[in-house]
KOLSE-175239 format. One line per 10 residues: number of its first residue (from 1); their letters; for each residue x, y, z of C-alpha. Coordinates in steps of 0.05 Angstrom, whole numbers, plus 5000, padded with zeros to 4 digits. Example, Ala and Ser with C-alpha at 12.3 -4.5 7.8 and 13.67 -1.06 7.14 Angstrom:
<recs>
1> as> 5246/4910/5156 | 5273/4979/5143
</recs>
This chain:
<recs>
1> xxxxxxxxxx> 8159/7348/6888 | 8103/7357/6851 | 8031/7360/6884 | 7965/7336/6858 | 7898/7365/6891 | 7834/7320/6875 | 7769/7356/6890 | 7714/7318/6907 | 7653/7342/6854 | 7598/7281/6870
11> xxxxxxxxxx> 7523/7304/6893 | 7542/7297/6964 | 7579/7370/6952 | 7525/7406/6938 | 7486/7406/7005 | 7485/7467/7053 | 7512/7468/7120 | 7496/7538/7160 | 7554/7572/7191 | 7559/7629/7229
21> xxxxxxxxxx> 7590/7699/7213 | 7618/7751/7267 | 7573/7803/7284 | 7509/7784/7253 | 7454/7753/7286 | 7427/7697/7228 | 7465/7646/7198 | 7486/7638/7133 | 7475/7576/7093 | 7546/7558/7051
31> xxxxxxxxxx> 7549/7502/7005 | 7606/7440/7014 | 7626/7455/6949 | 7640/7536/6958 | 7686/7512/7030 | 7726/7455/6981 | 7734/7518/6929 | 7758/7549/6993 | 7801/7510/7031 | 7836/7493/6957
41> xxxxxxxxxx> 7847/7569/6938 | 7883/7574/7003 | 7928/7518/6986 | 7950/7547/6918 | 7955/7618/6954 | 8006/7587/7002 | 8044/7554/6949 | 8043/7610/6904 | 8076/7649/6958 | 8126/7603/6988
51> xxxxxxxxxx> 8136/7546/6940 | 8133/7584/6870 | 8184/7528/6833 | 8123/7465/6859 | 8084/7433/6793 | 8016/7427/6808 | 7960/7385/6781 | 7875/7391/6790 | 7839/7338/6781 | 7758/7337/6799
61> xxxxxxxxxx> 7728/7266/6806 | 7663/7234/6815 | 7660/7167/6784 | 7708/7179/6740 | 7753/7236/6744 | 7774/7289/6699 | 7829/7328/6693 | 7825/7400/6702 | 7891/7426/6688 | 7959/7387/6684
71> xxxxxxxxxx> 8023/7401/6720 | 8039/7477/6714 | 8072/7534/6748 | 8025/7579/6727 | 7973/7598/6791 | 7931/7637/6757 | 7908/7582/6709 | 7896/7540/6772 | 7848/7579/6794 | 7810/7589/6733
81> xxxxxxxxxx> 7810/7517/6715 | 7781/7509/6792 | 7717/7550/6763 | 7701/7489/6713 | 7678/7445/6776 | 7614/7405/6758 | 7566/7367/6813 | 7563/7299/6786 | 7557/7231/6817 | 7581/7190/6867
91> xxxxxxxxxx> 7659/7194/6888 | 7695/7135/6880 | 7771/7127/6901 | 7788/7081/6846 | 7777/7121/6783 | 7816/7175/6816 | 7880/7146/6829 | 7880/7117/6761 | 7871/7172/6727 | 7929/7209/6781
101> xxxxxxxxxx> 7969/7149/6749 | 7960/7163/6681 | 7970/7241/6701 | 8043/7235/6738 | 8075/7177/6686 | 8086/7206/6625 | 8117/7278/6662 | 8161/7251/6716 | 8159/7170/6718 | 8164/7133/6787
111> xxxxxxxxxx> 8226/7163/6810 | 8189/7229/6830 | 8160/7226/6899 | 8094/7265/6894 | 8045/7295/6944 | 7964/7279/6939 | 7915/7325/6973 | 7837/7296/6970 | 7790/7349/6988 | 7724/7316/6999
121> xxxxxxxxxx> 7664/7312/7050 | 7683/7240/7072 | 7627/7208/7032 | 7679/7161/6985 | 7666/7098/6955 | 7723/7052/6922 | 7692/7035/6858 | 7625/7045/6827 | 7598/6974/6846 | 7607/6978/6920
131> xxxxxxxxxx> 7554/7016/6959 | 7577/7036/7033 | 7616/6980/7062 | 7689/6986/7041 | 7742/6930/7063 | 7816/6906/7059 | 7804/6872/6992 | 7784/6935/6954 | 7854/6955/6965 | 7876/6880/6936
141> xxxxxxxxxx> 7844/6876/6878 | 7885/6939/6866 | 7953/6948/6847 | 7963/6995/6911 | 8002/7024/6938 | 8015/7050/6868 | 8096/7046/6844 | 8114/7122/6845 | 8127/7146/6919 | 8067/7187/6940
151> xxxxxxxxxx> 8044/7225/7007 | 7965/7221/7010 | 7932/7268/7053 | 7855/7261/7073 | 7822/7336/7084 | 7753/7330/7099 | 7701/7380/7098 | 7647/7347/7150 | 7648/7287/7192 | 7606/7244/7152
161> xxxxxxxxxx> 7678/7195/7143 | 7667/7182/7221 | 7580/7176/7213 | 7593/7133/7157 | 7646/7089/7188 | 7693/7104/7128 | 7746/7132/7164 | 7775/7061/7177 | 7785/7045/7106 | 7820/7114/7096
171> xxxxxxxxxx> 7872/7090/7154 | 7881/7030/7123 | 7890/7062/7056 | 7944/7103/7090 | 7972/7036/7116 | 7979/7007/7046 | 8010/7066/7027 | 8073/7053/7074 | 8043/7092/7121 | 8048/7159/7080
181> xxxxxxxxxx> 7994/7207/7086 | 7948/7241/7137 | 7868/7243/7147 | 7845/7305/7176 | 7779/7333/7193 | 7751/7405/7196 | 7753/7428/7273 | 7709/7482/7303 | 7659/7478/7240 | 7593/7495/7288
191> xxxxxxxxxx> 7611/7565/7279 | 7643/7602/7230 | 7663/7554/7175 | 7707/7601/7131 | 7748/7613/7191 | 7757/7550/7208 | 7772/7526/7130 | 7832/7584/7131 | 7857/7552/7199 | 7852/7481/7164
201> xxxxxxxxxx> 7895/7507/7110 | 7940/7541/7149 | 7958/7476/7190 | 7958/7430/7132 | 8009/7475/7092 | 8056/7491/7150 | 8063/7428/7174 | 8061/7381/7110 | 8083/7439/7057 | 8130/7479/7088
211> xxxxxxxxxx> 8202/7492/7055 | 8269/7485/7098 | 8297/7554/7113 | 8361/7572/7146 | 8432/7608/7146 | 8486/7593/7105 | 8554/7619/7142 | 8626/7629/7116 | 8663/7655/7163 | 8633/7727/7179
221> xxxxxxxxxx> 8593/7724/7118 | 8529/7688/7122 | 8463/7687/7074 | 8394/7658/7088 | 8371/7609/7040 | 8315/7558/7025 | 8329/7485/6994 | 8275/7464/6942 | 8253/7412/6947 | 8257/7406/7017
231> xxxxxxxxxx> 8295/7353/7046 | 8244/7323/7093 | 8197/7313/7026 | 8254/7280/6989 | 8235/7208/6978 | 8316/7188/6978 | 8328/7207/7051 | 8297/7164/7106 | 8279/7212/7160 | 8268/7161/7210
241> xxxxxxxxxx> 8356/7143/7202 | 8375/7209/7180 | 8412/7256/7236 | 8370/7333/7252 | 8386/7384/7196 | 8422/7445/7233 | 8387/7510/7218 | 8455/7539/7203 | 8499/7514/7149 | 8572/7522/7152
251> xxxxxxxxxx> 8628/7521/7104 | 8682/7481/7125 | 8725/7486/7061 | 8736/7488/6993 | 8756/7431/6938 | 8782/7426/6869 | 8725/7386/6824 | 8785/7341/6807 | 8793/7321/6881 | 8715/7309/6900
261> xxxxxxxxxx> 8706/7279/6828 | 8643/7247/6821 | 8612/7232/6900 | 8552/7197/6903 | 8494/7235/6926 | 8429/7209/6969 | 8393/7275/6942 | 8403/7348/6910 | 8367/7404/6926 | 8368/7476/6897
271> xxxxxxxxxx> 8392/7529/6941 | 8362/7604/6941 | 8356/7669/6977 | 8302/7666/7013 | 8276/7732/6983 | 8269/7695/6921 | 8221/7648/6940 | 8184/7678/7007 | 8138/7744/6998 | 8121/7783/7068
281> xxxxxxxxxx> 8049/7785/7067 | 8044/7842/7120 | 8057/7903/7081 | 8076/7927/7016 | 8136/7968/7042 | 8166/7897/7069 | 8178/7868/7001 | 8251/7880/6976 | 8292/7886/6913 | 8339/7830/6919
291> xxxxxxxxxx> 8367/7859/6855 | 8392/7922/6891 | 8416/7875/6951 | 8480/7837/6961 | 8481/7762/6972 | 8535/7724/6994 | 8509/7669/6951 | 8517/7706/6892 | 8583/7707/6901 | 8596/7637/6926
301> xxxxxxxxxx> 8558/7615/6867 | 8603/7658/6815 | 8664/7637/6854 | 8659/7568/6850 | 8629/7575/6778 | 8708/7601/6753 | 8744/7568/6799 | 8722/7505/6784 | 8712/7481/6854 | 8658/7456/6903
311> xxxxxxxxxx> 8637/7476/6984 | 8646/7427/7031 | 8582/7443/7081 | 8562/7417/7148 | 8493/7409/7149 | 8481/7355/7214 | 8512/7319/7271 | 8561/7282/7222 | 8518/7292/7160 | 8558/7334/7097
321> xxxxxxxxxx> 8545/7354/7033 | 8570/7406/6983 | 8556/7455/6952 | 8568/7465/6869 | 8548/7506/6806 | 8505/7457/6759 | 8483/7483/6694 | 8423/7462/6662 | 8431/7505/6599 | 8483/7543/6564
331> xxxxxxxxxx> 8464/7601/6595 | 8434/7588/6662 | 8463/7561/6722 | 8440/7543/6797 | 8480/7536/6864 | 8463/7456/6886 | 8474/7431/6948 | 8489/7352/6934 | 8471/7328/7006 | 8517/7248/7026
341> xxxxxxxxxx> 8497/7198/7074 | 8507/7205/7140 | 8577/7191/7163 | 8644/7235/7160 | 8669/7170/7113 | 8619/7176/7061 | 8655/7196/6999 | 8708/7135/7012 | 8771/7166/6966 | 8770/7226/7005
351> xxxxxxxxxx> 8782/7184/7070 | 8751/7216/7142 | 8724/7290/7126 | 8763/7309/7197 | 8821/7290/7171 | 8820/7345/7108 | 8861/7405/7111 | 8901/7453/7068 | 8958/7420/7033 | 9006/7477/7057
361> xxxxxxxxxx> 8995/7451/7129 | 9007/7368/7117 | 9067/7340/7138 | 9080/7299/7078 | 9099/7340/7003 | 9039/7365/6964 | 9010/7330/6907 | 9042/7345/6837 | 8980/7400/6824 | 8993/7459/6857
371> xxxxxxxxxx> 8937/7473/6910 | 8902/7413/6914 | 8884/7388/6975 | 8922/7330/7017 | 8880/7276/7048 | 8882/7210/7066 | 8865/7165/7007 | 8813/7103/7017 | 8818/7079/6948 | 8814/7097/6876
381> xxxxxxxxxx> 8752/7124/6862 | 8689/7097/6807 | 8667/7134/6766 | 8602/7153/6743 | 8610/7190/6690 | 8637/7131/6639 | 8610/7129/6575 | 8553/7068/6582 | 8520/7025/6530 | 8453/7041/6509
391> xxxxxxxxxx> 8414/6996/6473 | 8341/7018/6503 | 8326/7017/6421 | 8351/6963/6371 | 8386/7026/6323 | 8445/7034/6383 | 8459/6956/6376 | 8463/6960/6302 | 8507/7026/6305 | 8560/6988/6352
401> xxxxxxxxxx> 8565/6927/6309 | 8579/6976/6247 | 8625/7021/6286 | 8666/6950/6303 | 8662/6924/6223 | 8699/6987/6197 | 8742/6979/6236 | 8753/6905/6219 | 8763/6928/6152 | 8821/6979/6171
411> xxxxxxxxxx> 8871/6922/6205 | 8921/6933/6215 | 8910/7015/6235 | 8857/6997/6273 | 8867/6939/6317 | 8866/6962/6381 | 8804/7008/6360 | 8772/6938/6344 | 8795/6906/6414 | 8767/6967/6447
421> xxxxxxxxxx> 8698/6964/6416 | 8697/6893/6420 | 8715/6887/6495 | 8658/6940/6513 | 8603/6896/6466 | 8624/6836/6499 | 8623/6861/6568 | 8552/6900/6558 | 8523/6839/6540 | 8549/6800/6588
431> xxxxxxxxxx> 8517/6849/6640 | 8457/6853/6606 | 8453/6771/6596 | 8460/6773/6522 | 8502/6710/6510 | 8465/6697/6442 | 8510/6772/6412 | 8570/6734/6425 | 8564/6681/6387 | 8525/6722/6337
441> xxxxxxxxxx> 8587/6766/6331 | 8631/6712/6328 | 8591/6686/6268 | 8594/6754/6235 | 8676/6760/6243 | 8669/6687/6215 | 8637/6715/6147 | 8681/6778/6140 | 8737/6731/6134 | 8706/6697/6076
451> xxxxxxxxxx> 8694/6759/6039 | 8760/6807/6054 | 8781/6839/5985 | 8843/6814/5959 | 8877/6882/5979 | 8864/6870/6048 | 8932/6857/6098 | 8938/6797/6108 | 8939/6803/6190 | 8860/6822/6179
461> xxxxxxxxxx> 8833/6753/6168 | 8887/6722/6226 | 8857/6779/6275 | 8790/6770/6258 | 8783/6691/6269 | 8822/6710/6329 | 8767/6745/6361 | 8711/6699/6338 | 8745/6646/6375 | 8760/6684/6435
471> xxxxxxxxxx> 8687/6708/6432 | 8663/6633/6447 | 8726/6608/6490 | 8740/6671/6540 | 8701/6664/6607 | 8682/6717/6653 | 8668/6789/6659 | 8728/6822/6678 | 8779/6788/6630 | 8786/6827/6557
481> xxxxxxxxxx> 8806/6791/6491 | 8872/6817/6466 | 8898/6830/6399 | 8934/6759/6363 | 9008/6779/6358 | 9037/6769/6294 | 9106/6772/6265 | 9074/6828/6204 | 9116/6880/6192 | 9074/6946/6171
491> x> 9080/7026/6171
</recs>
């Protein structure tokens, strides 16, 4: 998901607090702002090491806040935009999270869960007319929580949020926030502050940043591998409901794409060696040249790539999901792991997942294609890959109502094209509440009957004040206007 950190740049920053260093005898006065610049380098050094695919965003705000560099991958730019810090005013809550709005919108909507981290020395405000006393009805007179999904976490620098009796409002600003976030102070900071800012960082990011690891197993072949995102971050699994994630994977079989067909999915996650993502930081000699390496995944990956097939995995207590190739572009490709809900019933055409097994070993014949698997049926299954009506923009209304004229003009060749195309209009706006199309339609067939050329077949103007008046007298969504049949004979 992607991760915004706010640095707090207001004239509070900029006073000195003495800390202590190992082995000398003075101390050493360090400003707030050089511990923020800190504590925030030692974020995006964590990320950068274990989270390399994570979009992240730097915003520095006062009063008003200002973005220092938009959603990127790229670390190094991170840390030169961190440079352009300027002490300014007060810091106020308000302008910040407005401008984080206008920031995550436009690049990935309010479907995107994202992560917040506020480094600041506790000294906040809401908005630039209140002073010190912050309440309830800050929050609202605010649309908050705001509409996108978002984890907010509090890391102070001092503990001027308890002197100041702020740290209240930032509770119930958690509160508002469905409960998602964290405040959390800097401990030990009477003596050595830079060690204690590395062992705020460390906490923060193994605890609220850290990527799930484990094995992947197939029979005597295993692989370790990291999901991205990681599935206690994802905003479509409650965690609360959810079963424990096992640490090991296993592969419990294999299915044709024509068998699975199109299961519905609470979240997807991309799957990697963990050498891709995770660099030893011991010694140089540790790092390794996946390249020159075999991975199992590799060749699960290519494998189910030709073969057109997906991985059924056990992942929890009853929880499943598979595995699948999923290609982006026409020349790249990823291994996903499309985790279900919970339940050995949750894709319901395949029936109970305990009762799947190899189609040579069911008592009853095979199916008519050869290898596919033999399960229990549940039902037919939906799709959700049908082609849908768009009309988002007024051009892919107009296009539909000229696709069905043409063919109006082609009867009798193209009558059931017509019924086709009519039957989908009729039954996207019926879904969409758009009962003035009909009878605009219906008007429209009306007219094309007055000016058919005398060339035309005669069944044209019979089928087309057919479907006007079937336009206005057919009720209800599931029933589809058929064609008039007529006593024409044509070749």
């Amino acid at each position: 998901m992607p991760t915004v950190i706010a640095f707090d740049c207001s004239l509070s920053m900029s006073r000195f607090v003495s800390s202590k260093i190992p082995g000398k005898t003075s101390e050493v006065q360090i400003s707030l702002k050089s511990l923020g610049h800190k504590l925030i380098t030692e974020i995006i050094k964590y990320l950068e090491q274990h989270v390399k695919l994570e979009y992240i965003a730097l915003v520095a705000f006062a009063a008003n806040a200002d973005v220092l560099c938009p959603f990127t991958r790229d670390h190094e730019t991170l840390r030169r935009s961190l440079e352009k810090v300027v002490i300014k005013d007060k810091a106020c809550l308000q302008g910040l999270f407005r401008e984080i709005d206008a920031l995550i919108y436009p690049e990935f909507g309010s479907i995107v869960p994202c992560d917040i981290i506020i480094v600041t020395d506790g000294r906040i405000n809401w908005g630039t007319g209140f002073t010190s006393t912050l309440s309830e009805d800050c929050l609202k007179s605010w649309t908050f929580p705001n509409t996108y999904s978002s984890n907010i976490h509090f890391l102070c620098l001092s503990d001027d949020l308890v002197k100041t009796k702020k740290d209240d409002f930032v509770r119930m600003l958690l509160k508002y926030n469905n409960g998602h976030g964290t405040l959390s102070m800097l401990k030990n900071s009477d003596s050595d502050h830079t060690k204690a800012i590395k062992t705020m960082a460390n906490e923060f990011t193994k605890e609220y940043m850290k990527i799930f690891s484990g094995m992947l197993h197939c029979g005597n072949l295993k692989n370790e591998i990291i999901l991205f995102p990681s599935p206690k971050r994802s905003k479509e699994i409650n965690v609360d409901t959810a079963p424990q994630l096992y640490q090991n994977f296993h592969i419990m079989g294999f299915l044709n794409i024509s068998d699975i067909k199109w299961p519905p999915a609470c979240s997807r996650h991309l799957v990697l060696s963990e050498g891709n993502s995770f660099v030893s930081m011991d010694t140089e000699e540790s790092a390794i040249d996946l390249g020159a390496v075999p991975l199992f995944i590799v060749t699960l990956h290519g494998s189910l790539k030709v073969e057109h097939k997906v991985a059924l995995v056990k992942v929890g207590d009853g929880w499943y999901g598979v595995l699948s190739s999923f290609t982006d572009t026409k020349k790249k490709s990823n291994l996903i792991l499309s985790l279900f809900e919970s339940g050995s019933d949750c894709v319901p055409w395949l029936g109970n997942f305990s009762q799947l097994g190899p189609s040579e070993g069911a008592p009853h014949p095979p199916l008519e294609k050869k290898g596919s698997i033999a399960f229990v049926t549940a039902g037919e299954p939906k799709s959700y890959a049908q082609n849908l009506v768009v009309w988002t923009r007024s051009t892919g209304l107009q296009t539909d109502i000229q696709k069905l004229l043409r063919s109006a003009k082609r009867f009798p060749e193209k009558t059931q094209v017509f019924y086709k195309d009519l039957n989908r209009i009729r039954k996207a706006a019926l879904a969409f509440g758009f009962h003035e199309l009909l009878e605009g339609i219906a008007s429209i067939l009306e007219r094309e009957c007055t000016v058919l050329p005398g060339t035309s077949h005669p069944e044209a103007a019979l089928q087309l004040s057919h479907a006007a008046q079937e336009l206005r007298a057919v009720q209800g969504y599931e029933n589809n206007i058929t064609p008039l049949k007529t006593e024409f004979k044509y070749h």
